[in-house]
C-alpha positions as CSV (number, residue, x, y, z in Angstrom):
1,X,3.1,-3.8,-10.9
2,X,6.2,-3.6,-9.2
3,X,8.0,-6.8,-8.6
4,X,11.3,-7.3,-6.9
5,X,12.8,-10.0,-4.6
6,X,10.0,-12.2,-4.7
7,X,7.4,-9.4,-4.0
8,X,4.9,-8.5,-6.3
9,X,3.3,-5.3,-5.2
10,X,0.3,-3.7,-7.6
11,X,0.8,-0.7,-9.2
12,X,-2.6,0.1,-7.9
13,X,-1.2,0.6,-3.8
14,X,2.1,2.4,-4.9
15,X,-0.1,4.8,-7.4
16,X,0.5,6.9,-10.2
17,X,2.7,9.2,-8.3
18,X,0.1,12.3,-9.0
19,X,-1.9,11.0,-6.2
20,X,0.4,10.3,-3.4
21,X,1.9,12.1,-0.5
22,X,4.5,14.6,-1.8
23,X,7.3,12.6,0.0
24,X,6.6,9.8,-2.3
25,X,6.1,12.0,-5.6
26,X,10.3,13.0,-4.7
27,X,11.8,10.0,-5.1
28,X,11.0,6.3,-6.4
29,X,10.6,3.7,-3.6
30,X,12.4,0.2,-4.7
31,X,12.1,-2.0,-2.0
32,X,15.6,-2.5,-1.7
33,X,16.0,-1.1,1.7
34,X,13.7,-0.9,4.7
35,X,13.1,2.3,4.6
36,X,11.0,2.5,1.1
37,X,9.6,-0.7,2.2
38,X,8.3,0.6,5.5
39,X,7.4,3.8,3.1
40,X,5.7,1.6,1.6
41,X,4.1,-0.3,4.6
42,X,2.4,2.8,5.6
43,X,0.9,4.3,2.6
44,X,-0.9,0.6,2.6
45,X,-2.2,1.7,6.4
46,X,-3.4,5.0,5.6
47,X,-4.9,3.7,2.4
48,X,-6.6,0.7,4.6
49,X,-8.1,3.6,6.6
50,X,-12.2,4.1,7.1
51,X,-12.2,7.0,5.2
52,X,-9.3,6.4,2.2
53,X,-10.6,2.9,1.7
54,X,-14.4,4.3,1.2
55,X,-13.8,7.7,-0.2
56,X,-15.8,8.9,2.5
57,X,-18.9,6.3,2.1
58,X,-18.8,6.9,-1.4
59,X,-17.5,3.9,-3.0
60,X,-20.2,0.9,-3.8
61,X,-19.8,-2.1,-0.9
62,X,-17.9,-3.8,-4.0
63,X,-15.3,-1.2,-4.6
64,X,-14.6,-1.0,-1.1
65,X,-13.9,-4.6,-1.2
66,X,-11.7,-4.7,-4.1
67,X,-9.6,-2.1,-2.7
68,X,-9.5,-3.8,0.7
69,X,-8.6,-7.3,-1.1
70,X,-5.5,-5.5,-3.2
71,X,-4.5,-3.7,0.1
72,X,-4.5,-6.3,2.1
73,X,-2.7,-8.4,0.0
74,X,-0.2,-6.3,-1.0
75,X,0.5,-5.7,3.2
76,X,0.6,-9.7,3.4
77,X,3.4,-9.9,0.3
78,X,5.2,-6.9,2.0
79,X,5.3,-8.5,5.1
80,X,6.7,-12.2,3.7
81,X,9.7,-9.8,1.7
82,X,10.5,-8.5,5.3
83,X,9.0,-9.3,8.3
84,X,10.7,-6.2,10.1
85,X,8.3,-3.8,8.6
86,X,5.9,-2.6,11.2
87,X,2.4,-3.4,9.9
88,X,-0.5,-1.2,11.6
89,X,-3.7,-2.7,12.7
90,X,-6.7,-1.8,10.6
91,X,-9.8,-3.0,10.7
């Protein structure tokens, strides 16, 4: 889990680093300036995505709803650390 100025984002949504765009395998995001945290803000959206979030309509309806849950919540304690960060609709 990655904490920082009264932020607590789950390691989970930032990800082992094997598994995320190349951009963010290059460099660590901190969440000191508003670009890693709008970084940040959109790896959340594509993960809240139909198809990330279900793997396709693989996932059980639980799974899906765990990962939705963490998402979610994460996007909420971004958005309290800096209310600038452009947050994408999802559904």
């Amino acid at each position: 889990m990655f904490t920082g100025a009264n932020c607590e984002i789950p390691q989970q949504v930032l990800g082992s680093g094997e598994s995320l765009p190349r951009d963010f395998q290059q460099q660590l995001l901190t969440l000191e300036t508003f670009e890693d945290r709008q970084r940040v803000a959109d790896h959340i959206a594509a993960a809240l995505s139909p198809e990330n979030l279900t793997c396709d309509g693989e996932l059980s309806r639980s799974e899906v709803q765990r990962r939705y849950t963490l998402l979610k919540g994460a996007e909420g304690e971004l958005f309290k650390l800096d209310p600038k960060v452009e947050l994408y609709a999802t559904f």
